[in-house]
C-alpha positions as CSV (number, residue, x, y, z in Angstrom):
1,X,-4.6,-7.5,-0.1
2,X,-8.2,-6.5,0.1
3,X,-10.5,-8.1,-2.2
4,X,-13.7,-5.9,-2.0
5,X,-15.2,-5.0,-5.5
6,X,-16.1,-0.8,-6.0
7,X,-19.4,0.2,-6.3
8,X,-20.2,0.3,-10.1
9,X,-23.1,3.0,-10.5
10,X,-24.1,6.0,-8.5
11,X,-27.8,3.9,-8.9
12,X,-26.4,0.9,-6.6
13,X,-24.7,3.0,-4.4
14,X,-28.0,5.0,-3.7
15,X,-30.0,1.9,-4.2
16,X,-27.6,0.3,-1.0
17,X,-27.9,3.3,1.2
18,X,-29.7,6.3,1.4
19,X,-27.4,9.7,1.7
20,X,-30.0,12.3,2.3
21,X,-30.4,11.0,5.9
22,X,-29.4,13.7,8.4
23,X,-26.1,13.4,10.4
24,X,-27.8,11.8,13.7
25,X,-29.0,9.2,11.5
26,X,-25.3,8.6,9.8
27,X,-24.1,8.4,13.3
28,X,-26.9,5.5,14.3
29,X,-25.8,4.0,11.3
30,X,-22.0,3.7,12.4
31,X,-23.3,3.1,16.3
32,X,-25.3,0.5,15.2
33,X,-23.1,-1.8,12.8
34,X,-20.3,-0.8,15.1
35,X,-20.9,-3.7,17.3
36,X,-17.6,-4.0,20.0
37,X,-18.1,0.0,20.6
38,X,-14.7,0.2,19.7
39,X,-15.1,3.7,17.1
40,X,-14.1,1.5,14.6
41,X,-15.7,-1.3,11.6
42,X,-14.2,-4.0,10.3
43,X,-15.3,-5.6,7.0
44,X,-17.3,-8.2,9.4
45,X,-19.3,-5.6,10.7
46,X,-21.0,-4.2,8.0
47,X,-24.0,-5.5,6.2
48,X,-23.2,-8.1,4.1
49,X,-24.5,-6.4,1.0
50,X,-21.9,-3.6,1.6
51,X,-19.0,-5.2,2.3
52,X,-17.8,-5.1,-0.8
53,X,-17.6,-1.7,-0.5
54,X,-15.0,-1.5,2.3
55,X,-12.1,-0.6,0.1
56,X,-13.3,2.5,-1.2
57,X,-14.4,4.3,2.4
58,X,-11.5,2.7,4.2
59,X,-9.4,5.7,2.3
60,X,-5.8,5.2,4.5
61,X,-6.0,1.2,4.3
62,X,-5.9,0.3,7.6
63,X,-8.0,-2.5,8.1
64,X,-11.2,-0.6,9.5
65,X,-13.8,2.7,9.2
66,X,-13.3,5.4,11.3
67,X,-16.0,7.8,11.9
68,X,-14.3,10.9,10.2
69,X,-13.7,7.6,7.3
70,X,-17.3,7.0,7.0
71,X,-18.5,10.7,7.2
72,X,-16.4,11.3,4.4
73,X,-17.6,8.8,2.0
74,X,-21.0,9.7,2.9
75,X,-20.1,13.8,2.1
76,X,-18.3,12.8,-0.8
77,X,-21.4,10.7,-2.2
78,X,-23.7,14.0,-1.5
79,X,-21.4,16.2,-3.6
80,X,-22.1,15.3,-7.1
81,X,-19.6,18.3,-7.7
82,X,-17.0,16.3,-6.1
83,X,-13.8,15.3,-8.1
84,X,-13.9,11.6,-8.6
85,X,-11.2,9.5,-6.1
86,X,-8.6,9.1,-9.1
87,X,-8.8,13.0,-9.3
88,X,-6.5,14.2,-6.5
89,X,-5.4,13.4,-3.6
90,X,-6.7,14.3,0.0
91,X,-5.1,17.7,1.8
92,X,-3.0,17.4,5.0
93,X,-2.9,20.5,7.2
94,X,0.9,21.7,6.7
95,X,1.2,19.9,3.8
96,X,2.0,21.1,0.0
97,X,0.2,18.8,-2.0
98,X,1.0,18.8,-5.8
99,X,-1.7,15.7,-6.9
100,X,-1.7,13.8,-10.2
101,X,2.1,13.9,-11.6
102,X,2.4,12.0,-14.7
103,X,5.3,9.8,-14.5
104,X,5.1,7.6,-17.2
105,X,3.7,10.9,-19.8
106,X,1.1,9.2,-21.8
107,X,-2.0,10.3,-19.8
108,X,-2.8,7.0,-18.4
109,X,-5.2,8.3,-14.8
110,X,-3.6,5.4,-13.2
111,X,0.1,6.1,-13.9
112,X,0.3,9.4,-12.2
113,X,1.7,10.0,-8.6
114,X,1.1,12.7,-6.1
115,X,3.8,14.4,-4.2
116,X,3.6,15.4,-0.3
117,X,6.3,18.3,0.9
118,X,6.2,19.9,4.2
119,X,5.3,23.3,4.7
120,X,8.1,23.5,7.6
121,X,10.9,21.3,7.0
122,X,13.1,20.6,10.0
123,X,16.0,20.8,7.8
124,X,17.5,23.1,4.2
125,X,19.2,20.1,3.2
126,X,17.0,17.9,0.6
127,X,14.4,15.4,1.9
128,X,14.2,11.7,2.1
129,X,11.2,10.4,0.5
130,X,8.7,7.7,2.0
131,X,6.8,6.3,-1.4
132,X,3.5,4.7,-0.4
133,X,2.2,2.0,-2.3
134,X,-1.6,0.9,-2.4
135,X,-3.1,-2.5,-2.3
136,X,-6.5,-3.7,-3.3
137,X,-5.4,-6.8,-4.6
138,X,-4.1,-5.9,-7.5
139,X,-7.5,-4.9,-8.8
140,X,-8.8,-2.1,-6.5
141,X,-7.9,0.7,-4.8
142,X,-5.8,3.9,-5.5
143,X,-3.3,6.5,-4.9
144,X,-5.4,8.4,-2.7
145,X,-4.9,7.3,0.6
146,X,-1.2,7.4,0.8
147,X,-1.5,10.6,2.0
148,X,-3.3,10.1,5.0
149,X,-1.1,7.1,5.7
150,X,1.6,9.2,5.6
151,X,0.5,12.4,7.3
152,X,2.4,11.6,11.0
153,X,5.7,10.9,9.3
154,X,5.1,14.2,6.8
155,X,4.3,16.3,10.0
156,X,7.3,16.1,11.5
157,X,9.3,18.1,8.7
158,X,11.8,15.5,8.5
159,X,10.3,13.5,5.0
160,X,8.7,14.3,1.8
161,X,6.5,11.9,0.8
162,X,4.7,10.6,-2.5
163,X,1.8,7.9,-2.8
164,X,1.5,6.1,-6.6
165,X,-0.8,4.8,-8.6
166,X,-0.4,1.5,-10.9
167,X,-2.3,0.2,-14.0
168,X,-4.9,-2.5,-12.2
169,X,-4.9,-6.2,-13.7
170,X,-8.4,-5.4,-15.5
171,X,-6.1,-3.0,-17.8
172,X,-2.7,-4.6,-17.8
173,X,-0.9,-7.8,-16.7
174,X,2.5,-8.7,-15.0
175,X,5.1,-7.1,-15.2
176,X,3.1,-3.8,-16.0
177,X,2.3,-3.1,-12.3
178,X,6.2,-3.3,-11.4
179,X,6.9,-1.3,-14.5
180,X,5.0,0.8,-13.5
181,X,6.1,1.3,-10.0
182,X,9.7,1.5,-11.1
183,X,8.9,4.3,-13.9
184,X,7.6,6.1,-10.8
185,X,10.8,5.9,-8.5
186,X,12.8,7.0,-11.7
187,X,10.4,10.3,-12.0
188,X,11.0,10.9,-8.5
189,X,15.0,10.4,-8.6
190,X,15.0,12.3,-11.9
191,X,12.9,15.4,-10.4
192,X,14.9,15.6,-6.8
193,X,16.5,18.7,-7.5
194,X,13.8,20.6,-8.6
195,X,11.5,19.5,-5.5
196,X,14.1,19.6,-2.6
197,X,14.6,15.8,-2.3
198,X,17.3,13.9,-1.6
199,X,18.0,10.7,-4.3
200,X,19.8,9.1,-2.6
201,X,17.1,8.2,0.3
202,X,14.3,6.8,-1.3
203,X,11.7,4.5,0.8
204,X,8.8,2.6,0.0
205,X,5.9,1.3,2.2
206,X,2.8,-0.8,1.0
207,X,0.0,-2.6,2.2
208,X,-1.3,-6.2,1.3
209,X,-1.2,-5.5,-3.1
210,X,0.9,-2.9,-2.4
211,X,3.3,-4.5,0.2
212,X,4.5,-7.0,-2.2
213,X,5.3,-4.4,-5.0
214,X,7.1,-2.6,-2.5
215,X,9.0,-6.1,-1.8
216,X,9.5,-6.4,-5.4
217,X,11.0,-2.9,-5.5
218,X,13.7,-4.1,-3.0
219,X,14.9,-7.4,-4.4
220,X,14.4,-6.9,-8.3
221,X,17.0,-3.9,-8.7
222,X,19.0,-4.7,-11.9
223,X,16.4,-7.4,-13.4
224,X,16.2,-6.1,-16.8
225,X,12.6,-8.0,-17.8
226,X,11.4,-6.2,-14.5
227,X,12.7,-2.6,-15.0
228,X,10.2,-2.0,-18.0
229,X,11.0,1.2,-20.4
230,X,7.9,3.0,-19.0
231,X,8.3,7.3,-18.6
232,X,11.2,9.5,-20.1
233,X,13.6,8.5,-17.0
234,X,14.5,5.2,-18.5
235,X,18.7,6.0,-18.0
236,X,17.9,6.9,-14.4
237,X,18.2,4.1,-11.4
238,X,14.9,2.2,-9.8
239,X,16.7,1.0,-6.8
240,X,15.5,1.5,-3.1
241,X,17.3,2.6,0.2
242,X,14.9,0.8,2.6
243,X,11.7,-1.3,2.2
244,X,8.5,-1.4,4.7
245,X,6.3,-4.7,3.5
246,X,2.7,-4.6,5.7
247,X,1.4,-8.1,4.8
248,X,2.5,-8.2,1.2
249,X,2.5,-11.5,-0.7
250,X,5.8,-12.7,-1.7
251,X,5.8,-16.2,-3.0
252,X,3.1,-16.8,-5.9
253,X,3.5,-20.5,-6.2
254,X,2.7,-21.2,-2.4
255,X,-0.1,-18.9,-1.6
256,X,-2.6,-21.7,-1.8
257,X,-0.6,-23.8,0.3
258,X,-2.0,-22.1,3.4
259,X,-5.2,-21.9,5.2
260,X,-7.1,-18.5,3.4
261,X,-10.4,-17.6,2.7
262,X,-9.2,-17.2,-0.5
263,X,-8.7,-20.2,-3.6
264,X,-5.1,-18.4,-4.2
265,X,-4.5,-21.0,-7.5
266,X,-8.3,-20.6,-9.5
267,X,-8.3,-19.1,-12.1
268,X,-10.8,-16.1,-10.9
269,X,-8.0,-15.5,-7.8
270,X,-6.7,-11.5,-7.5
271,X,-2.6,-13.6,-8.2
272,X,-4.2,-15.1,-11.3
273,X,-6.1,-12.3,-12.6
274,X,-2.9,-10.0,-12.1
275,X,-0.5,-13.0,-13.6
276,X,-2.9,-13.8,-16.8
277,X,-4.0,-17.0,-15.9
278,X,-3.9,-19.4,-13.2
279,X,-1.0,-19.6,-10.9
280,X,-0.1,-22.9,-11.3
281,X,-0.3,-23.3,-15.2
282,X,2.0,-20.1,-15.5
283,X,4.8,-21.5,-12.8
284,X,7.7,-19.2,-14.6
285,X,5.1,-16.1,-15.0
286,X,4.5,-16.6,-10.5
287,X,8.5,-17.1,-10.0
288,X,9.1,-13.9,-12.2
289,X,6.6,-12.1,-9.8
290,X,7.2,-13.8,-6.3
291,X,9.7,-11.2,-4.7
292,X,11.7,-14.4,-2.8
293,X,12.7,-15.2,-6.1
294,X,14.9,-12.4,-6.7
295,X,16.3,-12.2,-2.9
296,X,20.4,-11.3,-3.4
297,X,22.7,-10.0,-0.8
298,X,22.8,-6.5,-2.1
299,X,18.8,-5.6,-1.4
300,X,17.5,-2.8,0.2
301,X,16.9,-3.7,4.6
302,X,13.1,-4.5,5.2
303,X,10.8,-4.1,7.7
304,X,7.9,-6.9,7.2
305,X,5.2,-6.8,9.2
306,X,2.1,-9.4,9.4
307,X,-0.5,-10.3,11.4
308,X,-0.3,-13.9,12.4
309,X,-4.0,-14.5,12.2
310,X,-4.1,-12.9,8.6
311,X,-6.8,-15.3,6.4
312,X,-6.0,-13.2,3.4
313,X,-2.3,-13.4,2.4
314,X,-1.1,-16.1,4.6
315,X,1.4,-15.4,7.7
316,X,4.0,-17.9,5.9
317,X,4.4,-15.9,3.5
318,X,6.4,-13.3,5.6
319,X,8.0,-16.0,7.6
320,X,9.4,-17.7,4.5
321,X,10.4,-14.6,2.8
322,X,12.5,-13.1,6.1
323,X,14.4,-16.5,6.1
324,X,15.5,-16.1,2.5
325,X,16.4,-12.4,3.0
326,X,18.9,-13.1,6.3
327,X,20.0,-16.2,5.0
328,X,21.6,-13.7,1.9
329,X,22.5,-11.7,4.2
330,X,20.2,-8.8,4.0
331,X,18.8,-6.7,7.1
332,X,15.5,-7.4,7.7
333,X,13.5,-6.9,10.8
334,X,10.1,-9.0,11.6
335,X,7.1,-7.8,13.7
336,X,4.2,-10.1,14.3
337,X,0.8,-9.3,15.4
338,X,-0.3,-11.5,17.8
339,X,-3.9,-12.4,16.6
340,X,-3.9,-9.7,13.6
341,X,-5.9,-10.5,10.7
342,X,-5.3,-9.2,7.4
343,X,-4.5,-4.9,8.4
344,X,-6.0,-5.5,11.1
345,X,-5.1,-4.8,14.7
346,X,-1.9,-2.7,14.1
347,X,-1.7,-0.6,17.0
348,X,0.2,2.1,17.4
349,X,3.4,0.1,18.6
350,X,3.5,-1.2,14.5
351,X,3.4,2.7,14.0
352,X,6.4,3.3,15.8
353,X,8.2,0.6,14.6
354,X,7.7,2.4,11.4
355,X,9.1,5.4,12.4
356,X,12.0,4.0,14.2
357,X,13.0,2.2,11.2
358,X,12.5,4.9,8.7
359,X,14.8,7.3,10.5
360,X,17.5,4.7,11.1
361,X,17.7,3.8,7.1
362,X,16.7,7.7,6.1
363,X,18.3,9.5,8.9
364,X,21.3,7.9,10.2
365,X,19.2,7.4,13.6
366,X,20.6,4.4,15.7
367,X,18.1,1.8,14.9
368,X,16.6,0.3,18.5
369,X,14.7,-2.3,16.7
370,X,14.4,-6.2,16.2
371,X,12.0,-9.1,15.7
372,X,9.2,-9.4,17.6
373,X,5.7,-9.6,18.4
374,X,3.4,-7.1,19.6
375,X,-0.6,-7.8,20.6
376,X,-3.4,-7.3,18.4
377,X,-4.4,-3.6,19.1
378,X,-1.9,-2.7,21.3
């Protein structure tokens, strides 16, 4: 969950820095604030006036800036011409990118999804899908860096991917974010055919916000009150074939329980913005959302991964949540990062944990995977 609020006028933005300085002097900016040398800034290393502006250049989610990252934002901020971030989605060499599908047919910006498919699939038979989910707390962020999260498993031909956008808890409470992201698996089941995907592999992956909607999607499969009747798919199935959780929240009720940086239960928290008032006054409202709740045998396997230093959504909240799922009996695989924080430190071992896991539930590949713990970084 990252809890960084967006810039809110072209005025503060230029007010906060100054994008007429030439490249040299963007690169001393990054060199500078980039304090380890590592190519790379965390939230911590910014300025402290612009760290709440981390969300909106950290485009893929991954916990830091990358150079090409901050050139970006800087080019994009230039451009007065440029399509705002809701607009479409970024393009990935070898990709066919069809941006801004409306799923639920009303209009509604947020409520639209874009769709990845490979130039050069490996196969004629229809794709699996990987379904990227955002986070931003429930309040930030958008669809738009799905793509680039997605780009390595897209590359290799083998998946089709899509990356959705929810209504944010300033425009809609729970359930209306897991309506939404069900209306959006529906659109993509119901529209298979006509894009060359297969139905009947459907994955999700999401991040912090996003993980736990993903988690949701997985265990919440014939809840009525969760399904929603949002899009013209209603008649067509929500369910899941596999489930990638980065750091998602899953039990509501005991968020504050843990050491955060975060009051989890006051009433100006992301969980009691998004529930519609504070966690503990609406106990039955948290259960309804908490994805441990809803744990049954027949779930969707799950790969959870969470960075045991995480400050943000607390590391027991993964631990608790794989202990319900294998005590029902459902596959679920858990990676720890030794002395991650909250997205950050996943090396590229997490990556490939990923992609192992992905082709064993999509592809039939023999699955060489189980708990664990990788470094920070590794």
């Amino acid at each position: 969950m990252n809890f960084c609020r967006l810039f809110h006028s072209p005025a503060l933005l230029m007010a906060l820095v100054s994008f007429a300085v030439t490249a040299e002097a963007q690169q001393g900016l990054f060199a500078r604030w980039d304090k380890n040398g590592d190519g790379k800034l965390v939230r911590e290393e910014l300025p402290a006036p612009l760290r709440k502006n981390f969300d909106r250049v950290d485009r893929d989610g991954d916990g830091f800036i990358s150079r090409e990252e901050d050139a970006a934002f800087r080019a994009r901020n230039r451009n007065p011409g440029n399509r705002p971030a809701e607009a479409g989605a970024p393009t990935i060499e070898g990709i066919r990118t069809i941006a801004d599908l409306d799923y639920a047919g009303n209009g509604n910006p947020r409520q639209k999804l874009d769709l990845f498919l490979p130039e050069e699939p490996v196969s004629e038979k229809p794709l699996p899908v990987v379904v990227f989910i955002h986070g931003g707390g429930w309040q930030n962020g958008d669809k738009n860096g799905g793509g680039p999260r997605l780009a390595e498993l897209l590359k290799s031909g083998r998946y089709a991917g899509a990356s959705v956008g929810y209504r944010l808890s300033d425009e809609a409470q729970w359930p209306a974010q897991i309506h939404d992201c069900k209306a959006a698996i529906r659109w993509i089941r119901a529209h298979a055919k006509e894009y060359g995907l297969d139905p009947d592999r459907i994955a999700v992956w999401g991040t912090s916000a996003g993980g736990h909607l993903v988690a949701m999607l997985g265990t919440s499969h014939g809840v009525e009150a969760l399904e929603g009747a949002i899009g013209p798919h209603a008649g067509v199935s929500s369910e899941v074939q596999a489930v990638v959780d980065f750091y998602g929240p899953t039990e509501m009720l005991t968020m504050g329980a843990h050491d955060s940086t975060i009051d989890h239960d006051a009433p100006n928290s992301p969980e009691s913005k998004l529930l519609g008032g504070p966690v503990q006054e609406v106990p039955e409202v948290a259960r309804s959302a908490s994805p441990i709740e809803h744990v049954t045998e027949d779930d969707a396997p799950f790969l959870i991964v969470h960075g045991d230093g995480d400050k943000v959504v607390p590391y027991a909240q993964s631990v608790d949540f794989e202990k319900k799922l294998e005590a029902a009996g459902v596959s679920a695989i858990f990676l720890t990062v030794e002395g991650g924080g909250h997205g950050q430190g996943f090396g590229p071992s997490v990556n490939e944990a990923v992609e192992a896991f992905l082709a064993a539930q999509l592809l039939g590949e023999e699955l060489e995977l189980e708990d664990g713990t990788v470094k920070a970084r590794e």
